[in-house]
C-alpha positions in Angstrom: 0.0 0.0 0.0 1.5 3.3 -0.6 1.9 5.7 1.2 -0.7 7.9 -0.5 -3.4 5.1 -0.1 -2.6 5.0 3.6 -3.4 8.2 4.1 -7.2 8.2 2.7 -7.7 5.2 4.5 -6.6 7.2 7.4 -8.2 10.2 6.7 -11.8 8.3 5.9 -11.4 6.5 9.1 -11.0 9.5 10.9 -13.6 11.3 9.8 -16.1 8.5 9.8 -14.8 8.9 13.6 -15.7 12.3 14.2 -19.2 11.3 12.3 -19.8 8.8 14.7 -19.1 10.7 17.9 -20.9 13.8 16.5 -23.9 10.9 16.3 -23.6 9.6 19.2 -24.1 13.0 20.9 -27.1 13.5 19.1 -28.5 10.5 19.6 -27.4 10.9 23.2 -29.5 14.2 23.5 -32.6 13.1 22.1 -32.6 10.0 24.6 -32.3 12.5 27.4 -35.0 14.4 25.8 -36.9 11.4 25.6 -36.4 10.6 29.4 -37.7 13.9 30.3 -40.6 13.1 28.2 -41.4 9.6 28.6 -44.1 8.5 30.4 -43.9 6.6 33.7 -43.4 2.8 33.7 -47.0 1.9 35.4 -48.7 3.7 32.3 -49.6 1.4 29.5 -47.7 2.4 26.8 -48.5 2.4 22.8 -46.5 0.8 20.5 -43.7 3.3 19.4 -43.9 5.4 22.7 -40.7 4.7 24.4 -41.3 4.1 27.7 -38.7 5.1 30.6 -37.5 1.9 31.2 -36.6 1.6 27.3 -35.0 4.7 27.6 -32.3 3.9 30.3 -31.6 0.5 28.4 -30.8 2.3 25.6 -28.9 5.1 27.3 -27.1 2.3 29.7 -26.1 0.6 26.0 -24.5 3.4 24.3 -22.8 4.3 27.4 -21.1 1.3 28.3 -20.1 0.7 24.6 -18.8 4.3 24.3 -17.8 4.8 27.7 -14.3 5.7 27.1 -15.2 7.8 24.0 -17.2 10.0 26.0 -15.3 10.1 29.1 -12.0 11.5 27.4 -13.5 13.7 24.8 -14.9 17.4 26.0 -17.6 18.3 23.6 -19.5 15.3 25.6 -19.1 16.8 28.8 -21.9 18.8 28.1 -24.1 16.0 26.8 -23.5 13.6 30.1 -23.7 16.7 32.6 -27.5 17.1 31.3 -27.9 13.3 31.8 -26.4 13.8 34.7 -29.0 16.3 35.9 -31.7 14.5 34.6 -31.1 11.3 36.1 -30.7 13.2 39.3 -34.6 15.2 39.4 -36.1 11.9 38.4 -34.2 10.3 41.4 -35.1 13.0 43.3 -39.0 12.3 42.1 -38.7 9.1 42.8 -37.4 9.7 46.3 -40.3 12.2 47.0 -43.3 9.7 45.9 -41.5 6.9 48.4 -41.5 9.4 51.3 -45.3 10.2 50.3 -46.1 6.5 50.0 -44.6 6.0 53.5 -46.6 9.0 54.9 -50.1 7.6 53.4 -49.0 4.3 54.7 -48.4 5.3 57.9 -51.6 7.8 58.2 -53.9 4.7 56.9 -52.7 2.9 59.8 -52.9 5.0 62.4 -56.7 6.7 61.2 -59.7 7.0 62.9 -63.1 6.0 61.2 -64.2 10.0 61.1 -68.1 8.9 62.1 -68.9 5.9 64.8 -71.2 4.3 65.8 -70.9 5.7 69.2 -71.3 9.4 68.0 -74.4 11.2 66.9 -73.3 12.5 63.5 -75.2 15.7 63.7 -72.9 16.4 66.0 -69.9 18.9 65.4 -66.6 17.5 66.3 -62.6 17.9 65.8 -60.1 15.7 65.3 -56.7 15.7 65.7 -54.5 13.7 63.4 -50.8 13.3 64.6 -48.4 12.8 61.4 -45.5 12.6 63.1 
């Protein structure tokens, strides 16, 4: 091969290269786009609605394949500190409804029937419910 022939190869590799990073940013972005978008995983999904669990296999994919493409270049800093984010609020979310789910839990337990037998329910009455 001559020396000529090495470098198109070279130079075709490289930029298919920068194509495919350039890609995979993009396609990157619109999966986080998507998991901002995507509907909860309880909610019966159509059949080309990605759903959030689709999402995060396909964002877990490309990262792990590409992990030490986007870890040592710096135009996909950007793209995996909005990931980043993202991932965080839904945690955060997520985090929230368990706390909430506790609470109702907990207040369901400890609840009085508002109206017994024992009262006259013409009656006017307060009640007192401790949360804590």
């Amino acid at each position: 091969m001559t020396r000529m022939n090495m470098l198109k190869v070279l130079y075709t590799n490289q930029a298919h290269c920068i194509r495919l990073k350039t890609l995979l940013q993009v396609f990157l972005r619109y999966l986080q786009y998507k998991l901002t978008s995507a509907p909860a995983p309880s909610q019966g999904q159509q059949g080309s609605v990605l759903s959030v669990d689709q999402v995060v296999d396909w964002l877990c994919a490309l990262v792990d394949a590409h992990f030490t493409q986007l870890v040592l270049t710096p135009e996909s800093r950007d793209v995996l500190l909005g990931l980043h984010e993202v991932v965080r609020q839904r945690l955060q979310f997520y985090q929230g409804l368990n706390d909430l789910d506790a609470l109702l839990a907990q207040l369901k337990d400890k609840s009085v029937p508002l109206v017994t037998k024992k009262q006259d329910e013409s009656l006017y009455s307060i009640r007192t419910i401790q949360i804590f």
